[in-house]
Structure formats: C-alpha cells, structure tokens
Legacy VTK file of the C-alpha trace (Angstrom):
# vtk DataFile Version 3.0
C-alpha trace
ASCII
DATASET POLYDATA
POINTS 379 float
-31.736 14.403 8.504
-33.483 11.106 9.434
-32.831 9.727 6.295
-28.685 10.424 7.014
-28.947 8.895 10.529
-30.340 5.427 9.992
-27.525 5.679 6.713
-24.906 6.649 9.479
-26.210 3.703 11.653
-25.102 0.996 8.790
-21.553 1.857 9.881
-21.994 0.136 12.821
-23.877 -2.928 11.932
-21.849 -4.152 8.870
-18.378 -2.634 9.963
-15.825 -5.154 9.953
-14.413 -5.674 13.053
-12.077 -8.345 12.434
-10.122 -6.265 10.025
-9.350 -3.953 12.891
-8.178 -6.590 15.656
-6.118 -8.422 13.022
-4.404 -4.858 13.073
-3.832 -3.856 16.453
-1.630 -6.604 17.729
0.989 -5.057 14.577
0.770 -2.030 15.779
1.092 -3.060 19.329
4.451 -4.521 18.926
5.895 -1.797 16.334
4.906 0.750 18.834
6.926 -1.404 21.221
10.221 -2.070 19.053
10.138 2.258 17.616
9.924 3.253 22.092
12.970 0.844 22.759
14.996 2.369 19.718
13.942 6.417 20.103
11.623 7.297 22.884
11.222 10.612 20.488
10.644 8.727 17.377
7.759 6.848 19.547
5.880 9.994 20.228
6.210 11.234 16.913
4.485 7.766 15.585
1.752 8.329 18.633
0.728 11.139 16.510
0.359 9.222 13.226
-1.431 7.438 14.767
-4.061 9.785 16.152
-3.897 11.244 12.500
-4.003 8.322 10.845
-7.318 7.350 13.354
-9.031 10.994 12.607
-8.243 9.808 8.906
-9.538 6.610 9.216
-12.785 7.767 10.653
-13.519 10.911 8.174
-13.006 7.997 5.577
-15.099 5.767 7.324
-18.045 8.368 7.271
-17.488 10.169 4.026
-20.118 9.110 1.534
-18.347 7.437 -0.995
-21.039 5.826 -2.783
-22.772 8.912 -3.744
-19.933 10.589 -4.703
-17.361 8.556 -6.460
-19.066 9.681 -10.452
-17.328 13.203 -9.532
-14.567 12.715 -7.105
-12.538 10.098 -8.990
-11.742 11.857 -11.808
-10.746 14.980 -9.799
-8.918 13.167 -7.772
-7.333 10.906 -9.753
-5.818 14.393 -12.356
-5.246 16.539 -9.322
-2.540 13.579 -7.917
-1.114 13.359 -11.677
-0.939 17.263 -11.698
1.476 16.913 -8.365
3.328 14.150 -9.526
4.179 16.868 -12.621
4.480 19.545 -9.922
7.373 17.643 -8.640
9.487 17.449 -11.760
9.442 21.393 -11.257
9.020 22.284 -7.979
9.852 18.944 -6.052
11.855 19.043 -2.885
15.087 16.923 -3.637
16.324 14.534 -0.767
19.484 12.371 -0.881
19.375 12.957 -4.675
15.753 11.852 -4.912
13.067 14.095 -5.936
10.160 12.747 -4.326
8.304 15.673 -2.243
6.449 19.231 -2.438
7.272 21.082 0.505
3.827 23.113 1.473
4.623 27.133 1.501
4.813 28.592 4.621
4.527 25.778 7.348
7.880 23.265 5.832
5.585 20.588 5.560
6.495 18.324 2.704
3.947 15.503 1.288
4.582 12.490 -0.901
2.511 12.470 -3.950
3.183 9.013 -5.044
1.829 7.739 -1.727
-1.614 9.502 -2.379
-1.660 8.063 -6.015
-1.871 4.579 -4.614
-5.035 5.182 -3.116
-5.748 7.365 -6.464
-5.153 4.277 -8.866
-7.043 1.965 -6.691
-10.310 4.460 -6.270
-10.427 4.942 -10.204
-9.763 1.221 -11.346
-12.730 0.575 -8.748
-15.183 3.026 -10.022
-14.758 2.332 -13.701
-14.444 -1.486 -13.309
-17.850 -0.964 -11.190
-19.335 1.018 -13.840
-18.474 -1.263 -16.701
-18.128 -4.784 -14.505
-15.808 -7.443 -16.666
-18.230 -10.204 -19.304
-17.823 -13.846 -17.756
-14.473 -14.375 -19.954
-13.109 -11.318 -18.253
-12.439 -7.990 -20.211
-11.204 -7.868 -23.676
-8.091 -5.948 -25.108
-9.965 -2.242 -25.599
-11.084 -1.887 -21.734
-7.730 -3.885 -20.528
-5.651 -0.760 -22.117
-7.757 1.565 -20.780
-7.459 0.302 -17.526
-3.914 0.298 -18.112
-3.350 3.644 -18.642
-5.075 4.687 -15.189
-1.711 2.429 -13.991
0.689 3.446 -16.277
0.997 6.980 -15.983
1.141 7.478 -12.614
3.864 4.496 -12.685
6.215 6.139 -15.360
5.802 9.442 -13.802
7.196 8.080 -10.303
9.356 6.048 -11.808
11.239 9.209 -13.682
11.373 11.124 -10.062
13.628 8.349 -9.201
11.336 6.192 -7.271
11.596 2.847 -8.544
10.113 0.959 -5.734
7.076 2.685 -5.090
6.371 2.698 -8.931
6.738 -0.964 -9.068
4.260 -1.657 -5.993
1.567 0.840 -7.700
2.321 -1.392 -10.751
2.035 -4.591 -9.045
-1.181 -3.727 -7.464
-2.946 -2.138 -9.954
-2.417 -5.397 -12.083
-3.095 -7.692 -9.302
-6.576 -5.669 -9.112
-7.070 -6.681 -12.652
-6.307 -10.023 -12.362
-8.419 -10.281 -9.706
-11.783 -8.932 -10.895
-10.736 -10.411 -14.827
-8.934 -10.263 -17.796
-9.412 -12.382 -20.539
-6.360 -15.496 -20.266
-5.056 -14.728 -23.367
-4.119 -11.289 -22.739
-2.336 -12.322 -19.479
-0.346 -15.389 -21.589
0.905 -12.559 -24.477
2.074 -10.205 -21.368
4.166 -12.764 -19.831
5.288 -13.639 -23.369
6.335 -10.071 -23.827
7.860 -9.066 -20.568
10.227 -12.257 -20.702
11.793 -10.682 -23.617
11.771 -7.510 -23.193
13.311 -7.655 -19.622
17.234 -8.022 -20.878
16.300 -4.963 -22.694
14.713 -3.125 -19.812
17.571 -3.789 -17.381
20.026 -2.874 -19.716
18.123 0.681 -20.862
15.170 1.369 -18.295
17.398 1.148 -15.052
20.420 4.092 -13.722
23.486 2.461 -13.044
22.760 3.053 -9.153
19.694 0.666 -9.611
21.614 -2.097 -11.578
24.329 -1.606 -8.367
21.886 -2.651 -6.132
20.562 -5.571 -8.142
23.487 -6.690 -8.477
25.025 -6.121 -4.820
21.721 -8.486 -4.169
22.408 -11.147 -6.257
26.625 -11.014 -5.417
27.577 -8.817 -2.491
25.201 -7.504 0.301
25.378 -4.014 0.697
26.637 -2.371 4.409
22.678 -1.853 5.773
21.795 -5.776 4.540
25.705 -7.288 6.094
23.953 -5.495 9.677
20.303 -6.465 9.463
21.595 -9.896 8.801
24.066 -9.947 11.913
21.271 -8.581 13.759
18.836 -11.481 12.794
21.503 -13.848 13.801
22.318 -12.998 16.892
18.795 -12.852 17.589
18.624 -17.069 17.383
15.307 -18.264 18.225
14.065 -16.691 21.041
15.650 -13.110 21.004
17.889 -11.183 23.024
16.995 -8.676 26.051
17.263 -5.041 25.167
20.439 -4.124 26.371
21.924 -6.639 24.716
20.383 -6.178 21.164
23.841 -3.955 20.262
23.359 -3.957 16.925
20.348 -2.008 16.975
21.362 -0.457 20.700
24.641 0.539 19.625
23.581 1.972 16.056
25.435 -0.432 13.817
21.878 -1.129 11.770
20.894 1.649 10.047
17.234 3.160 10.096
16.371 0.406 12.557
12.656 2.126 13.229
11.684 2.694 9.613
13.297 0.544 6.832
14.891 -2.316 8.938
12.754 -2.739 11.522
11.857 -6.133 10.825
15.786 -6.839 11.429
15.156 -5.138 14.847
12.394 -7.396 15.900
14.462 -10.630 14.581
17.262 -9.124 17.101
14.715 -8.988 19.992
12.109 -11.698 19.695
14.004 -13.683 17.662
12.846 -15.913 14.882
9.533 -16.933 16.520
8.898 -12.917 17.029
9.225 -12.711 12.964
7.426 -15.629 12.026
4.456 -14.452 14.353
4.676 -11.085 12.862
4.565 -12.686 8.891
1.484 -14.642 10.072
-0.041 -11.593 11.045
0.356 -10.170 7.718
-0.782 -14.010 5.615
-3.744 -13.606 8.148
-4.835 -10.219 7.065
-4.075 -10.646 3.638
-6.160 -13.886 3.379
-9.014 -11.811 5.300
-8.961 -9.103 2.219
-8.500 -11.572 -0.700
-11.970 -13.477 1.572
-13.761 -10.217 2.113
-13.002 -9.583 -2.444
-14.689 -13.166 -2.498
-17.135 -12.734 -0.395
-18.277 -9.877 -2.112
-17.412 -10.779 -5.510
-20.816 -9.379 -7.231
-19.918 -5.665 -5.762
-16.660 -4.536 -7.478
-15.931 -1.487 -5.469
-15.466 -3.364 -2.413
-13.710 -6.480 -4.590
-10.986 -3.943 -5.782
-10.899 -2.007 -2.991
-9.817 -5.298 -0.809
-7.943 -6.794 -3.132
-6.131 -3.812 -3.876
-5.244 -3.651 0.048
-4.226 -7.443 -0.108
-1.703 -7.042 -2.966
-0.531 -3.854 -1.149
0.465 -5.560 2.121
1.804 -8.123 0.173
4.240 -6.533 -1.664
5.212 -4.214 0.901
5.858 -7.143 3.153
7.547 -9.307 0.741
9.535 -6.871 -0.772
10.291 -5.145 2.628
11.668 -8.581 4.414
13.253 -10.059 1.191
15.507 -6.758 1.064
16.554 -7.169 4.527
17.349 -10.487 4.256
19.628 -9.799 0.927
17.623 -11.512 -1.657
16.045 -8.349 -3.023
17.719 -4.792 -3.585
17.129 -2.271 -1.231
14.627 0.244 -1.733
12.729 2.587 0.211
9.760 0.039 0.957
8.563 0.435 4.956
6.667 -2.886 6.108
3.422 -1.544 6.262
1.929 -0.187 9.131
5.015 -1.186 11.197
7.824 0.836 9.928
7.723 4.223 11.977
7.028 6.724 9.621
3.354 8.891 8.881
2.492 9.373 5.108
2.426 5.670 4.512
0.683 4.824 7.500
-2.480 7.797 7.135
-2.712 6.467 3.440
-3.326 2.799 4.463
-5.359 3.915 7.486
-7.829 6.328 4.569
-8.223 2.464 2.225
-9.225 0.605 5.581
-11.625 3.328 6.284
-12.822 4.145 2.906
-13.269 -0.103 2.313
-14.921 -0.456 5.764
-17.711 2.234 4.452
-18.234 0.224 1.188
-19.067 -2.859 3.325
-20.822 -1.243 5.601
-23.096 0.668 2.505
-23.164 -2.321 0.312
-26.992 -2.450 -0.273
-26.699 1.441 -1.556
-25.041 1.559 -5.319
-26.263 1.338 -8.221
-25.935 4.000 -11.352
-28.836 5.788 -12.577
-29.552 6.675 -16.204
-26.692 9.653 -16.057
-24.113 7.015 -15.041
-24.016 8.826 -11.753
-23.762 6.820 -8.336
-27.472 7.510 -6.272
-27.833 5.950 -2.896
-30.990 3.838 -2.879
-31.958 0.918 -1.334
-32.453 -2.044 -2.357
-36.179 -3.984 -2.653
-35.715 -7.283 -0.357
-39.377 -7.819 -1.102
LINES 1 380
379 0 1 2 3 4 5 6 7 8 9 10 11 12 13 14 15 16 17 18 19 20 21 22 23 24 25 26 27 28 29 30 31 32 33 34 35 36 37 38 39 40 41 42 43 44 45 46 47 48 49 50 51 52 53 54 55 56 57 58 59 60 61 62 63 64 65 66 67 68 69 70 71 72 73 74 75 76 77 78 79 80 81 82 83 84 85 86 87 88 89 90 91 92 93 94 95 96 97 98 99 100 101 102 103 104 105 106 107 108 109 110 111 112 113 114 115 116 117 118 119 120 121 122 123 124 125 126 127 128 129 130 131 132 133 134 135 136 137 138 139 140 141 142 143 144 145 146 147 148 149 150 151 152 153 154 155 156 157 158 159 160 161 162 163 164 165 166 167 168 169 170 171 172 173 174 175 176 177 178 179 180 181 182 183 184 185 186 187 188 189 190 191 192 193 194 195 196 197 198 199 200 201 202 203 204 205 206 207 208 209 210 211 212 213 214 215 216 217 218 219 220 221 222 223 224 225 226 227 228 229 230 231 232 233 234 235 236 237 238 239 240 241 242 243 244 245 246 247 248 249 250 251 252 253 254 255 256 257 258 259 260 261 262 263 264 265 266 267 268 269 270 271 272 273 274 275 276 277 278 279 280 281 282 283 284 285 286 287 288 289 290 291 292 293 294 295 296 297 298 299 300 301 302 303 304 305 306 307 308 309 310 311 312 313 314 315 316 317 318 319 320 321 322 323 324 325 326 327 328 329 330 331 332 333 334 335 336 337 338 339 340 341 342 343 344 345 346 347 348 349 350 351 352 353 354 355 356 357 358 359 360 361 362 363 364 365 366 367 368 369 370 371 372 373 374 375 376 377 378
C-alpha cells in the first residue's frame, strides 16, 4: 500500500501543467461560442466535459506502465473486432455506417474514434519494446508497423469514413517518422504514392467523394458559400451577437460542431481566429518539445507526437474545409467543436501521456518482455 502511494504521489510532481493551461483558454471560448448558438447544446457539452474530466483522471491514474505487455494487444483486436461488428450490425446515419448502438439504453459509440487511441497505444508499446537502430528501422519492422495502421485504416475507410481513416493514417505515419524510419524507405513511398494517386482517385474514391474534391477545387459547396459569408462579414474585429445572422439566423449549417470555426470568424473576427490557430501552433509545438525532450523514452515520444500530428490534422483539415480549399468531411476542430466521443478520446491521450511523464523513471522490460515497474539506480 505504501509502495502505491509514494507511486501515486509522482503524479503530482512531474504532471505537466502547462499542457493543461494551454487547453483551457480553447475550451473557454468554445464553451462561449456553443452557449450563444444553443443554450441546450451548451449543457449537453458541460457534460462532456465532466466525462471527459472523470476520463482524463482514471487515465491519469491507471497504471499504464505495468500493464501495457497485456492490454495492448487486447485492446488493440477488441477495437478491430467492432470496427467488423459494424459492417454487420452498424447503426447507419445519413447513409454512413459508422456506429453500434449499445442494447437496451440507445447509446451509440464510434469505434473508429477509440482506434485512434488504439493505433497510437500499440505503435508505442512495440516501438518501445524494439526502439528503432540509429539509421532508423529497416523494411521488416517498418511493415509490421504498418499493418497496426493499415487495417484499422481500410476497415474505416470501407464504412464510408474517409476522413477519419485518413487522420488515423496520417498520424500513425507521422509517429513513424518521428521516432525513425530508415530515408530510403520514406524516398520509395513518396515515389510510389505520386504514381499511384491518378489511380487511387480514379478507383479507391465513390463518386460522392470525387464530388466533393472537386466542388473544392471548382465550386464551393452550400455549407462552405455560408461559412465563408460568415467569415466575411466578421472583418477584423467581429460582430456583436445579435448581429452575427448568419449563424443567429441559421443560414450556416452545424455552426456548434463542424463550422464552428466560421462562427468564431463571424464574432471575433479575424484576430479571434488567428488567436485561436496560435493556440493550437502553441500546443502542438509543446507536444512535438515534450517527444524531444524525452526522446530516449518512446512511449511518451509517440504518445506526444501522436497527439501533435492529431491536433494538427484535425485543425488543418478542419479550417482548410471551411475555408473551401479542402473537401468537406466530418473532421470537428478538436476539442472545440461541440460534440462528446471526440472530445473523451483526446481527454483519455492527455491523461494517459500525462501518467507516462509523470512515471518516466518506472519502465523497463524484464526477461519475459513484460513491462515491471522498478526504479531506477541514481546512485
């Protein structure tokens, strides 16, 4: 019991405290814009957040050190087993097939938003268990990494989810290029996918998805022609409330979850959007420093770089479609868009990377391969 208190007490004198003021002023001023657009919506996101806190702090606590040798793996199949679940028993919405609805209680969930967290947690333990040679990792342990991405990507690509499979995608190779892969490997990729990406828009995409390429690159769709008005008008400084009518008077669609960043440009203007993109380059340059700091200890480096490239294609992807020079997908800007799955998800990698740091003196594997907790010798 002793032994489990001064480990509990580590929490507290390595957490990262930074990581958590660098997020309240975001969710300060979402909260703000979601309570001007639906006073409903707003208490509805007051209770993702007290979920997404409760999951945040089990996270925080849970020991993830001594555990990961078991729970990845289980983890990792049981999210590809509901990912096949959906194919058969999926909930369709607006012609998407995205969700289980839970039996009894019409509660759906999202698998593909637990598999991000999935795909980061098993790159990190086997990339910690086998850490990269100096000239980064070779071809054999570069595919096998690459299935742990691939799978899950195809799989919510097929249900059709495009967007979110491209994110996992993009993140679990920005993980990789992180921690190291060997240059040539990289070079024959970009070789390959310049060539082969005629081919994949012409076979790999529905005609719905080549529409809204294509509306991007020629003709802005309906939702992009009002987020744009509503950036406009906004000007510099913003409009007042009442007379933000694009957003007041329900001309932009999904103005709390999707398009919210058009709402803010409609209220604070362009300063309020610029402040809110520095917000994001500040955090994300705080994870890509905290995978730096601790480059020697590759649970926490994937863990926070995985986070960084998260955020940052979330937010890139997220404003670029609102401003018309991306198609429109189902991206949220992350940890601003009102909405809970995505939020508890991000909220469960904060709090699982804050107990890494906070435990960083406690892994190594023992003879079985399996994580023990034991300290360090200093001496």
């Amino acid at each position: 019991m002793e032994h489990w208190f001064d480990f509990d007490k580590r929490i507290f004198k390595h957490f990262n405290y930074l990581l958590i003021l660098q997020l309240i002023p975001l969710l300060v001023i979402s909260s703000y814009l979601v309570n001007e657009i639906n006073p409903y919506l707003f208490t509805k996101q007051m209770v993702y957040y007290a979920i997404g806190g409760i999951a945040f702090f089990v996270s925080l606590f849970f020991p993830w050190r001594q555990i990961l040798w078991w729970f990845v793996p289980l983890f990792y199949v049981g999210n590809l087993g509901l990912l096949l679940a959906v194919e058969f028993v999926g909930k369709s919405i607006l012609g998407a097939t995205r969700w289980i609805e839970i039996p009894g209680i019409g509660i759906t969930i999202q698998p593909s938003e637990f598999m991000k967290v999935s795909v980061i947690m098993t790159l990190a333990y086997l990339i910690h268990k086998t850490p990269p040679p100096e000239k980064g990792y070779g071809l054999l342990k570069f595919i096998l990494l690459s299935i742990v991405i691939i799978i899950p990507f195809l799989l919510i690509a097929k249900e059709p989810d495009l967007g979110t499979a491209l994110v996992l995608l993009i993140t679990g190779y920005g993980v990789l290029f992180v921690v190291g892969i060997n240059w040539k490997i990289w070079f024959t990729i970009f070789i390959i996918a310049g060539f082969s990406a005629p081919v994949a828009y012409e076979y790999g995409l529905k005609d719905y998805q080549k529409k809204r390429i294509q509306d991007a690159l020629n003709k802005p769709s309906y939702q992009v022609r009002q987020a744009l008005i509503a950036i406009g008008s906004g000007g510099i400084e913003g409009k007042s409330k009442d007379e933000a009518t694009q957003t007041q008077l329900d001309f932009l669609p999904v103005a709390s979850t999707d398009f919210i960043f058009a709402y803010l440009g409609e209220r604070f203007g362009f300063k309020g959007m610029m402040a809110v993109i520095g917000l994001y380059i500040l955090l994300i340059f705080n994870l890509l420093y905290i995978s730096a700091k601790y480059a020697k200890d590759y649970l926490i480096r994937t863990f926070a770089s995985g986070l960084a490239f998260l955020f940052f294609v979330y937010m890139g992807v997220n404003i670029y479609m609102i401003i018309g020079l991306a198609p429109v997908v189902g991206l949220p800007l992350p940890m601003f868009s009102h909405g809970g799955t995505s939020f508890i998800i991000f909220a469960v990698i904060f709090g699982i990377l804050q107990n890494l740091i906070a435990f960083k003196d406690y892994s190594r594997y023992n003879s079985d391969s399996k994580i023990t907790m034991q300290r360090k010798d200093f001496h």
